[in-house]
N, C-alpha and C positions, 0 to 999 in steps of 0.2 A: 501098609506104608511103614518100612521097617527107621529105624535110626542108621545113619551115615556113621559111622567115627572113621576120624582122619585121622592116619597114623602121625606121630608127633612128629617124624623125619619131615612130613610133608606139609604140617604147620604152619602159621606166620609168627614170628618172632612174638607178636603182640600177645597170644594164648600161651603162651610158655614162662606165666611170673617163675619167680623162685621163692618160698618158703624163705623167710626170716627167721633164724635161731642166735636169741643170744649164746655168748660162749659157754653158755652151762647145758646149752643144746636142747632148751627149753624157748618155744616161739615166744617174740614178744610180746603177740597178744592173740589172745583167741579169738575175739571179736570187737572189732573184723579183725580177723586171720592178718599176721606180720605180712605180705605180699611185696615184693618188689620187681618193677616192670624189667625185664630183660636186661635195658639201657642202664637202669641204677641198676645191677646184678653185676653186671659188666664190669662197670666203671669202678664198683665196690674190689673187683679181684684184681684188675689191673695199678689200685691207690693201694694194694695192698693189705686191706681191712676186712678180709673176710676169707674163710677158707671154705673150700667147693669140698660137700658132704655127697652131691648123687646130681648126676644129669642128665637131661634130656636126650634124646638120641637127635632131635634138631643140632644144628651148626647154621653159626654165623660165619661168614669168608669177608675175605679183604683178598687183592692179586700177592698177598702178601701172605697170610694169617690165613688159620682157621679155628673156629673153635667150640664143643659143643657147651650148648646153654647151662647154665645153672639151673637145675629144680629146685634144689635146698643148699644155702649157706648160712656159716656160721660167722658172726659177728668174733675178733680174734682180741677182741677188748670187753670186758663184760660192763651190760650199760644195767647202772643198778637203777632197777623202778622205782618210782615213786610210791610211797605207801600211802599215799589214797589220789584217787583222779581227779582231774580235773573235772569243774563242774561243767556238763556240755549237753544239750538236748540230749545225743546218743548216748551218751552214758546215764542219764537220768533214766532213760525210757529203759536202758539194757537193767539198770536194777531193779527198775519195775516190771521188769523180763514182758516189754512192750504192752503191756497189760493196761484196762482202766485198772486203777484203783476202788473206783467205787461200784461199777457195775462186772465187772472182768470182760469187756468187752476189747477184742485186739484193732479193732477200726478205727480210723478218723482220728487218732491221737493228738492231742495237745498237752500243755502242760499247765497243772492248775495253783495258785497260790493257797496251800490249806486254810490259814489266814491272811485275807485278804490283804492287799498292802493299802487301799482305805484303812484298814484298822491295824495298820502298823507292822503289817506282815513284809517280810526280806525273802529277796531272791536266794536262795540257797539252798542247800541240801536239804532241810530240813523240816523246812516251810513248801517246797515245791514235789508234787506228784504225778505222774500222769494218770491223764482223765482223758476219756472219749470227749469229743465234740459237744454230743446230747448233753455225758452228764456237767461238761464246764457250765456249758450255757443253764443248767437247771441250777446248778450250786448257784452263780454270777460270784456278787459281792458279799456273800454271807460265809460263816464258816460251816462245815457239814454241820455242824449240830443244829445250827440259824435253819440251814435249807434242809434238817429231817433229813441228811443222807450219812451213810457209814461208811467210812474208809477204811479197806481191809487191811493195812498197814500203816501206819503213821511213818513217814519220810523218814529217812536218815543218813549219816555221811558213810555210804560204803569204803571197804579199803576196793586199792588195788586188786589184793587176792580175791575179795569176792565178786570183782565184776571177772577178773579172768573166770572163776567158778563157772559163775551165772552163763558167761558166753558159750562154754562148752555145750550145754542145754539147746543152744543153736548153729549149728554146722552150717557151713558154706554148699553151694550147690553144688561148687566143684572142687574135688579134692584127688589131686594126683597120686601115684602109686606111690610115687620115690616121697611122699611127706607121710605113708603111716605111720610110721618107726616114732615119730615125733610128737602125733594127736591122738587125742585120747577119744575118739569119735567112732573111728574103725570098727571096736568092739560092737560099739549101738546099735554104728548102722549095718551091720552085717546081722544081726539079733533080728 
């Protein structure tokens, strides 16, 4: 039972995102990967706001128009990032690069208060880690020291740069031709 690939000409518009680069020609984000669905890729060249680096061999028609997809576009305004993220499940778990904290177990994740907010503990970067399921529920309401367990990191406020880092460490399942030039992945996974 071999694998099918479908040549892109023959496509449906929905497979065919396009790569987001800010105008320094650096993706927005590596994880998850900048992506914009066809519709916003479109709609980005026709307002003007983006300029078309490599496309698809797919086409969209109109009785009017034709034209082939974006794979990769560049933002023609450069949008300056934030130097540190917001605080979000996904980015919490992405700096604990999905990891427990206390056992290194990648399943069942939740997110655990190092200290307790009974004992005055705050949602934040600093105080919150991921923890598997098992080890939350064995910590509960104690700090690791109360529940005898060890946390291989103690929490902190990553910047930006190092969650871009960290995501490279995890590659998308699908990565088109026309976006090597751009990701820093290529190398690895050809290795």
């Amino acid at each position: 039972m071999g694998i099918n690939f479908v040549p892109t000409s023959q496509r449906s518009p929905e497979s065919c995102p396009a790569l987001v680069l800010n105008a320094d020609y650096r993706p927005l984000s590596y994880y998850p990967l900048s992506l914009w669905n066809w519709q916003l890729a479109l709609k980005a060249v026709f307002l003007d706001r983006v300029n078309i680096v490599s496309e698809y061999d797919r086409e969209v028609r109109s009785p009017s128009f034709s034209m082939k997809l974006p794979s990769v576009i560049a933002l023609k305004e450069y949008v300056k990032q934030p130097e540190y993220p917001a605080f979000t499940r996904f980015n919490l778990f992405l700096r604990d690069q999905f990891t427990c904290q206390f056992c290194g177990s990648k399943e069942d994740l939740t997110f655990d208060h190092v200290i307790p907010r009974t004992q005055g503990g705050r949602t934040s970067w600093e105080n919150i880690s991921a923890a598997c399921a098992p080890c939350n529920m064995r910590k509960g309401g104690r700090t690791p020291q109360e529940a005898g367990m060890h946390i291989r990191r103690w929490p902190y406020r990553p910047t930006a740069t190092e969650l871009h880092t960290i995501g490279r460490l995890f590659p998308p399942n699908y990565l088109h031709e026309s976006w090597r030039d751009f990701l820093y992945w290529d190398a690895e996974l050809e290795a």
